[in-house]
C-alpha positions as CSV (number, residue, x, y, z in Angstrom):
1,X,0.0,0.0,0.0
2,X,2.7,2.4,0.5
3,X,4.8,2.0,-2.5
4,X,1.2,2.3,-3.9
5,X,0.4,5.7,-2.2
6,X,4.0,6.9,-3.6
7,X,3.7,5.7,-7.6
8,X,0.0,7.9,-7.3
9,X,1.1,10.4,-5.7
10,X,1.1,13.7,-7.3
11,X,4.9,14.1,-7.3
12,X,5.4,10.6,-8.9
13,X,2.8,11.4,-12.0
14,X,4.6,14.3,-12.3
15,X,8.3,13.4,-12.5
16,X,6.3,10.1,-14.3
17,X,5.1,12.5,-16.9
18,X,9.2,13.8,-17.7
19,X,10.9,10.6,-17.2
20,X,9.0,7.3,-17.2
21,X,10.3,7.0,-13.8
22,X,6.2,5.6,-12.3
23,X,6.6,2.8,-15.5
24,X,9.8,1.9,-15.2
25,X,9.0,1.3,-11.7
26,X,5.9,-0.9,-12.4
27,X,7.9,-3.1,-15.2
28,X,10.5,-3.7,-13.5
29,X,9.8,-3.7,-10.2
30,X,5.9,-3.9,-8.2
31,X,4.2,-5.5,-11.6
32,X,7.4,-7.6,-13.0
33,X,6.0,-10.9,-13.1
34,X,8.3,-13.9,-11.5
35,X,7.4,-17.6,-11.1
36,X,5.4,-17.9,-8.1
37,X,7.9,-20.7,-6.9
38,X,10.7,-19.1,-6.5
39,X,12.7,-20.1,-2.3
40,X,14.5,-17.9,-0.4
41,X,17.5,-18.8,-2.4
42,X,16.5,-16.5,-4.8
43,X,16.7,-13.7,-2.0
44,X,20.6,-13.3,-2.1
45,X,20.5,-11.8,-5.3
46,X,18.6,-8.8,-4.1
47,X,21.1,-9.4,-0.6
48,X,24.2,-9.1,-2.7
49,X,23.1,-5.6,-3.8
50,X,22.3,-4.4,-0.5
51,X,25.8,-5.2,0.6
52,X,27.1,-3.5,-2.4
53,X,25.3,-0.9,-1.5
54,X,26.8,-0.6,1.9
55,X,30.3,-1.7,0.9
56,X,30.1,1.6,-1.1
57,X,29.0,4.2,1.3
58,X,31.2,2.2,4.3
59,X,34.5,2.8,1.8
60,X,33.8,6.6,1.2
61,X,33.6,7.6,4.4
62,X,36.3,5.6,5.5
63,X,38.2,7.1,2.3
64,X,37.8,11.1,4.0
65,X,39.9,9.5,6.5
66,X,42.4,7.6,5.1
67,X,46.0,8.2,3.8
68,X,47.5,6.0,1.2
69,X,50.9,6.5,2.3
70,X,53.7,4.3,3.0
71,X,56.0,6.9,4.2
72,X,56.9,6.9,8.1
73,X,55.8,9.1,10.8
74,X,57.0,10.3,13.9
75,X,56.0,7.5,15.5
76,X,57.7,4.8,13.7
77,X,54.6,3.5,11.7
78,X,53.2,4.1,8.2
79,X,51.0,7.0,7.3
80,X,48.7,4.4,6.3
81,X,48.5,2.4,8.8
82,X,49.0,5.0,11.4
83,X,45.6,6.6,9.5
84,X,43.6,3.4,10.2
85,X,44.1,3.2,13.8
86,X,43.1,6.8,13.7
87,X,40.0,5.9,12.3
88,X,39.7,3.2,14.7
89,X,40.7,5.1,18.0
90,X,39.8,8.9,17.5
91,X,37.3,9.3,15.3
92,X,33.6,9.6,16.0
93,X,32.2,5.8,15.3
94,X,34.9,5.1,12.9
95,X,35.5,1.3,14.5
96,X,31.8,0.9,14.0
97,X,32.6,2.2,10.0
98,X,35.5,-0.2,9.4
99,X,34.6,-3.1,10.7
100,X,31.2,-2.4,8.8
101,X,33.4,-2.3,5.3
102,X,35.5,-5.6,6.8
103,X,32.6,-7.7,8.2
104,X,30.5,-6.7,4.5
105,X,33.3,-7.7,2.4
106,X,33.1,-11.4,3.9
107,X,29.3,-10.9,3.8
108,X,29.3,-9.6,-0.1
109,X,31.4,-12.8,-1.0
110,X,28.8,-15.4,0.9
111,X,26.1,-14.1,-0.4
112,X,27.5,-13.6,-4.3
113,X,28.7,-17.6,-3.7
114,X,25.5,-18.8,-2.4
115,X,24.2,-16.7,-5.6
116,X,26.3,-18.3,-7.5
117,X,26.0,-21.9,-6.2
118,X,22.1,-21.8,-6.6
119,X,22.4,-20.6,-10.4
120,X,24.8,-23.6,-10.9
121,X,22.7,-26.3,-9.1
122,X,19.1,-24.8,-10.8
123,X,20.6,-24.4,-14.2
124,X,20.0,-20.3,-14.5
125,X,23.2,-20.5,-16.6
126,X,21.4,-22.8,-19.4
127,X,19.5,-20.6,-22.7
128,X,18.2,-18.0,-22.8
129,X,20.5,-16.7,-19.8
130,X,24.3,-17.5,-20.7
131,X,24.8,-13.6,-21.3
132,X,23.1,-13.4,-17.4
133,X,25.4,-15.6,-16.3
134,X,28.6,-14.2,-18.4
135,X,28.2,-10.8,-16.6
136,X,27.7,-12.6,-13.5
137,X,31.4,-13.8,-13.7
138,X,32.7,-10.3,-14.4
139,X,31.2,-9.3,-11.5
140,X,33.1,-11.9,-9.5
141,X,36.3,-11.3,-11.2
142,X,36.2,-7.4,-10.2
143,X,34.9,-8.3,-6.5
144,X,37.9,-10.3,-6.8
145,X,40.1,-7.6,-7.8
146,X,38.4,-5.4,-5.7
147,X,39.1,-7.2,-2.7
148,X,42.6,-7.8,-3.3
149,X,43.1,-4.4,-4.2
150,X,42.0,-3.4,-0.5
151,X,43.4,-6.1,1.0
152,X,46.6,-4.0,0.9
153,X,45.2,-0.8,2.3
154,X,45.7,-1.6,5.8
155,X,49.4,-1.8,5.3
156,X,49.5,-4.7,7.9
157,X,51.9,-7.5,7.7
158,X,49.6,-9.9,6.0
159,X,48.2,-7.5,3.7
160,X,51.8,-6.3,2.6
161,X,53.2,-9.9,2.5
162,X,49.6,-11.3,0.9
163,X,50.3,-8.2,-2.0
164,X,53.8,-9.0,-2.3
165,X,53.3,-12.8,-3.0
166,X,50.3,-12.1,-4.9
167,X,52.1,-9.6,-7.4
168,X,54.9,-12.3,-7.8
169,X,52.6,-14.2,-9.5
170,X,52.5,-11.9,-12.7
171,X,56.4,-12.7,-12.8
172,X,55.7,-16.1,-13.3
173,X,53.9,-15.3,-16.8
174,X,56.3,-15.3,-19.8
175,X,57.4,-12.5,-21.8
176,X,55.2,-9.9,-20.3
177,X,55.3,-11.3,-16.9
178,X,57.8,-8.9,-15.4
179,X,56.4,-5.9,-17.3
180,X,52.8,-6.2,-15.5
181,X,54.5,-6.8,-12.5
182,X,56.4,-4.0,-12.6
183,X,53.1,-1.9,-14.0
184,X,51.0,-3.6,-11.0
185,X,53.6,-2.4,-8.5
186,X,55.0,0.9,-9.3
187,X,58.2,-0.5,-9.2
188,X,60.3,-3.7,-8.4
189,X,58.7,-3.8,-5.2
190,X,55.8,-3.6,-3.0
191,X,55.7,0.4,-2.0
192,X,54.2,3.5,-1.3
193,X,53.6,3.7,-5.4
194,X,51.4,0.0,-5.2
195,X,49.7,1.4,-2.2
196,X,48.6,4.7,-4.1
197,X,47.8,2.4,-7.2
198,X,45.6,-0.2,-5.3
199,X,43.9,2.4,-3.4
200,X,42.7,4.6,-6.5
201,X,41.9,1.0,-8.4
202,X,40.3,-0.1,-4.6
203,X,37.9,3.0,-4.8
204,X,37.3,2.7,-8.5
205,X,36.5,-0.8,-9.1
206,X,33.1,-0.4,-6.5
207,X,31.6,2.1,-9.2
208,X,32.2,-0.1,-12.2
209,X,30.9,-3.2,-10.0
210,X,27.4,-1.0,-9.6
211,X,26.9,-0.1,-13.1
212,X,27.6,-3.7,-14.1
213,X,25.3,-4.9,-11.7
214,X,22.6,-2.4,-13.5
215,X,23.5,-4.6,-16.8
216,X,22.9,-7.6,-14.8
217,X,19.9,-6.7,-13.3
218,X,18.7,-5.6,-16.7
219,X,19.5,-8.6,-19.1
220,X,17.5,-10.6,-16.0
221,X,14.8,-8.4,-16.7
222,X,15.1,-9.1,-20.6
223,X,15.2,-13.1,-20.5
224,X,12.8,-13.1,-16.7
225,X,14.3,-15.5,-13.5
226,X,14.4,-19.1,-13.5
227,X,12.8,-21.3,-10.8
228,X,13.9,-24.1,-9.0
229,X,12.0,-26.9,-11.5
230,X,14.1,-25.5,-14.5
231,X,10.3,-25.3,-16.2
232,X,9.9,-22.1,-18.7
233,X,7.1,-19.9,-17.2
234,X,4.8,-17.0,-19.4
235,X,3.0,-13.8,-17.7
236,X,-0.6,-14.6,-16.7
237,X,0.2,-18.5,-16.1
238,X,2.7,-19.7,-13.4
239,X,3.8,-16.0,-12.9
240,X,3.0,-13.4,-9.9
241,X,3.9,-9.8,-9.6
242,X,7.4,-8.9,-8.0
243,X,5.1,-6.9,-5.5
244,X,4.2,-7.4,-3.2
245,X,4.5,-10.8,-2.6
246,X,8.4,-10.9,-3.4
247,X,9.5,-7.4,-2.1
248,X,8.2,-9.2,1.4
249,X,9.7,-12.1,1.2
250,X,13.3,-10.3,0.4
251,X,12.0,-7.8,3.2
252,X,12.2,-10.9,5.5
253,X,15.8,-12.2,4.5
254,X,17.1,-8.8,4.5
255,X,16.3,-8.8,8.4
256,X,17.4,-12.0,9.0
257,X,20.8,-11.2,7.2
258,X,21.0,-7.7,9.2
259,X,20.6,-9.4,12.3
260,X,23.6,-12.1,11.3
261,X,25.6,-9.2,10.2
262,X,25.2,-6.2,12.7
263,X,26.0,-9.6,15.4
264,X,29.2,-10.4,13.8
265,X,29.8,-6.1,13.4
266,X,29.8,-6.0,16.9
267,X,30.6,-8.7,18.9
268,X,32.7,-11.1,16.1
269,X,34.4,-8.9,13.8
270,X,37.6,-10.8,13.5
271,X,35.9,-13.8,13.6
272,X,39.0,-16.1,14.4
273,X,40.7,-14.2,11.7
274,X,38.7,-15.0,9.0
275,X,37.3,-11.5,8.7
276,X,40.1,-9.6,9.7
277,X,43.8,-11.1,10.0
278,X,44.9,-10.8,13.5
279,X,48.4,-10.1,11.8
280,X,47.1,-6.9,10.4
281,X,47.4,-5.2,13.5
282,X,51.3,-5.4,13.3
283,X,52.5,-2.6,10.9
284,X,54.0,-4.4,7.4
285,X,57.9,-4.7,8.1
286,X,59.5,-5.7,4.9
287,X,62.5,-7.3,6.6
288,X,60.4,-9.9,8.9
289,X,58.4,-12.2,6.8
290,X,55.7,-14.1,8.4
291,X,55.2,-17.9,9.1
292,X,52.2,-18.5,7.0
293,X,51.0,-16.4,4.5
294,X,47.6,-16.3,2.8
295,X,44.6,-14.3,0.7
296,X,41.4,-13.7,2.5
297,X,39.1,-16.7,3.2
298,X,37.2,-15.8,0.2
299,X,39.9,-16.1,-2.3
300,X,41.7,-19.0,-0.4
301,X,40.4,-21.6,-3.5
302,X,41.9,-20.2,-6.0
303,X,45.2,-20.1,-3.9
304,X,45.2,-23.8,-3.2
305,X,44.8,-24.4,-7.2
306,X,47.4,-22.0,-7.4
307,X,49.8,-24.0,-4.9
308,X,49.2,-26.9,-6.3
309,X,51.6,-27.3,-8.8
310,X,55.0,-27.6,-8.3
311,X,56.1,-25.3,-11.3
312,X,55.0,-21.7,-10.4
313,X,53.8,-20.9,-14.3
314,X,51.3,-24.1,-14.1
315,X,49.9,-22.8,-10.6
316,X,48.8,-19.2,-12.8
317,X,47.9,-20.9,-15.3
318,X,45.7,-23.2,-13.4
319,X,44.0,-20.8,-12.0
320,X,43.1,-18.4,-14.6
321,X,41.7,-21.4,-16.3
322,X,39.4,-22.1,-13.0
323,X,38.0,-19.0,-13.0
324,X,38.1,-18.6,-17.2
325,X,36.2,-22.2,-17.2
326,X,33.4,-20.4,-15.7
327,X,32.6,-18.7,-18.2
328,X,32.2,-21.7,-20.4
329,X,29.8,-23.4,-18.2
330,X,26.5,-22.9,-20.0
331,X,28.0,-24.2,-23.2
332,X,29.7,-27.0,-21.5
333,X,26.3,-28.5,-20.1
334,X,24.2,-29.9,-23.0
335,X,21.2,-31.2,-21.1
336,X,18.1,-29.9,-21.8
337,X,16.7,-30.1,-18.2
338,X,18.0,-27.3,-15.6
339,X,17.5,-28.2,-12.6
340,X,19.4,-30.9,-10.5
341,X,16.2,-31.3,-8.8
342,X,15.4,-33.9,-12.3
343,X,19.5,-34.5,-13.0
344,X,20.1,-37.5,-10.3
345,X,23.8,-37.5,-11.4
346,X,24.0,-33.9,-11.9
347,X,23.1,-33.1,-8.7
348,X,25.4,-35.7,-7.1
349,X,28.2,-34.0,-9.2
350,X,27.4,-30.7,-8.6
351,X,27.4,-31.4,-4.4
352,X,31.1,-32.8,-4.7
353,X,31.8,-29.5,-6.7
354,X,30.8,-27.8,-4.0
355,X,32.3,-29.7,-1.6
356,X,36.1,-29.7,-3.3
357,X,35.1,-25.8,-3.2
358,X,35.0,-25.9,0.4
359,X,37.7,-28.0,1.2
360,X,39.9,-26.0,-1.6
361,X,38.9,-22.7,0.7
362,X,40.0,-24.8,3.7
363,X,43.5,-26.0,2.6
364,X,44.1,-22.5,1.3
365,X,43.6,-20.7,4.6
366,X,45.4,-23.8,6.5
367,X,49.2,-23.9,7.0
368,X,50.5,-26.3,4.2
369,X,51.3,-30.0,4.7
370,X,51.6,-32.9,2.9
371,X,48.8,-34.0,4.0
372,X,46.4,-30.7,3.1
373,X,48.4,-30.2,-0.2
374,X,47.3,-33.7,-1.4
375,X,43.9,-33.1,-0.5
376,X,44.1,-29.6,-2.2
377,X,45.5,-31.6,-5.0
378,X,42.7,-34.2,-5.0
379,X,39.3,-31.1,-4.5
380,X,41.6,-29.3,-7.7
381,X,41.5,-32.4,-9.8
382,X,37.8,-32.6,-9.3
383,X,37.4,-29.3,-9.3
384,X,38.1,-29.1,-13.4
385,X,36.8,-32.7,-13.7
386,X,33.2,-31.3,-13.0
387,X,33.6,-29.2,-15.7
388,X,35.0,-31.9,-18.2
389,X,32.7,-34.2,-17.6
390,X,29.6,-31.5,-18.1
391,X,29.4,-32.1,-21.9
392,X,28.9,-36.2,-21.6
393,X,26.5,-36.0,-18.6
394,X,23.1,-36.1,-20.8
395,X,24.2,-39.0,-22.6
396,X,24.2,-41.6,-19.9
397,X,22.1,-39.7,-17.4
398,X,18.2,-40.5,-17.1
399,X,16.3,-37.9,-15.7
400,X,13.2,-37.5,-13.9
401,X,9.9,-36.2,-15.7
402,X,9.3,-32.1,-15.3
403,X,5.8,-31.4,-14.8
404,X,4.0,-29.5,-17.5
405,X,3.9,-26.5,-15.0
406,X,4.9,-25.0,-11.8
């Protein structure tokens, strides 16, 4: 009723009448019409831009306050990092601001993978939507770079050691390896020039991230949602408006995600580490290297496929190609049926995928052994296998009746 009172209000027709703004609203929002079966796992796409949204305004005012700097002060530490326990001790709510921007980074990248996961095990990557699910991986390529860009900001010791072996990585590539390294950098090292760089690409990549989102949002809105029997749907039959039975429904797992989040804000922002490295508090020192180095939790798969080759080249390799085989995925799959709720052997396959995910992410953030790299080894084998295997799937696998409609 009240997003009713405000499209009929008088100050809605009349903005309506110079920009389309009450019609746009009704298409593609309160009238939009989406199968009336969708779950709540449909809710963290509309979740993942609310975290956007707060990543964004978190990050500028924490960017009035902070100085990408490496050079020293007075007091023996780095501008930077001298500028984030400023932010933490002195100003006005400032904790409460960055361990907002911390805590929503890990919360942008569970809900984006649980986004992710649920377009993979319904099939939203099958036709009509493989551009929908292209731009979804360039979205989690820059939230990627994004997050290793600011992963650096603190000037920490993990965050400065995490850059520096990160950054090696580019010398690995041949013939313009050591160029992009160098470009990447500033320099031959890790310095005040790669702190200026990553902070200006840090604050930039957030505002391509939104207007790519728009073009997500929008070729969604061209080809209409899946739903969790895979089962193609038409307005007026199987289809209900967006409002307001939806806008509820997100309503409710918005709360229940603010109450999870504002939680870990303010009693668990660390969270054993996993949020914030407990090694971040020490200023970087270039001449003391820790014991165990590693990425985020959120990036720790694709550093266990990365470390799990002997031969540094075939770990970059490797792991461009797990991240550029996602983009293959909708022409790798050749079934007809979406869903794994039909596919008995799909969905057994797509479970251990996201199992070897898990336990990739687990080995990554673990101090190596023999024993974890061999199981890293094992979750990266199947973690391409899933992929190869995609294409031969329908021609063994018998699948379960869909129903005529949902």
């Amino acid at each position: 009723m009240v997003i009713e009172k405000m499209l009929n209000s008088r100050l809605a027709q009349w903005l309506d009448e110079r920009s389309d703004i009450v019609k746009l609203t009704r298409a593609h929002l309160t009238d939009y019409p989406t199968p009336k079966n969708l779950n709540y796992m449909w809710s963290f796409g509309s979740l993942a831009m609310l975290v956007l949204t707060i990543q964004i305004l978190s990050g500028i005012f924490l960017a009035m306050y902070y100085k990408p700097s490496a050079m020293m002060t007075s007091g023996g530490y780095s501008v930077a990092f001298d500028s984030v326990e400023r932010i933490m001790r002195d100003v006005n709510f400032g904790w409460l601001i960055r361990y907002m921007h911390a805590v929503g980074a890990s919360a942008f990248f569970i809900v984006v993978y649980m986004h992710i996961g649920r377009g993979i095990y319904y099939g939203s990557y099958k036709g009509p939507r493989e551009l929908l699910w292209i731009i979804g991986v360039v979205i989690l390529l820059i939230m990627q770079g994004t997050a290793f860009f600011g992963y650096l900001l603190p000037w920490g010791q993990m965050s400065f050691w995490g850059a520096t072996v990160i950054t090696n990585l580019f010398g690995a590539l041949p013939v313009i390896g050591s160029f992009l390294q160098e470009l990447l950098r500033g320099g031959f090292a890790v310095g005040d020039p790669t702190l200026n760089r990553f902070f200006s690409l840090h604050y930039l990549f957030p505002l391509l991230l939104a207007a790519i989102v728009g073009g997500h949002v929008h070729a969604l809105h061209v080809v209409h949602s899946n739903n969790p029997t895979g089962v193609d749907v038409h307005e007026g039959k199987g289809t209900i408006p967006f409002h307001p039975y939806y806008t509820v429904k997100d309503a409710f797992g918005v709360g229940v995600f603010l109450i999870l989040y504002c939680y870990v804000v303010f009693f668990h922002p660390q969270l054993g580490g996993y949020f914030i490295e407990v090694d971040n508090y020490v200023a970087a020192d270039n001449l003391q290297t820790p014991s165990h180095i590693a990425p985020v939790w959120y990036l720790t798969p694709w550093y266990t496929i990365l470390r799990s080759f002997e031969n540094k080249l075939l770990g970059v390799i490797a792991m461009g190609a797990s991240l550029a085989v996602l983009f293959l995925l909708p022409f790798l799959d050749r079934s007809k049926v979406r869903s794994a709720r039909y596919r008995p052997v799909f969905r057994q396959m797509v479970i251990l995928f996201f199992i070897s995910v898990l336990v990739l992410g687990y080995c990554g953030h673990s101090v190596p052994t023999p024993t974890l790299k061999l199981i890293g080894q094992l979750a990266t084998i199947y973690y391409f296998a899933f992929f190869f295997m995609l294409p031969f799937v329908h021609k063994f696998e018998k699948t379960r009746p869909l129903p005529e409609e949902i």
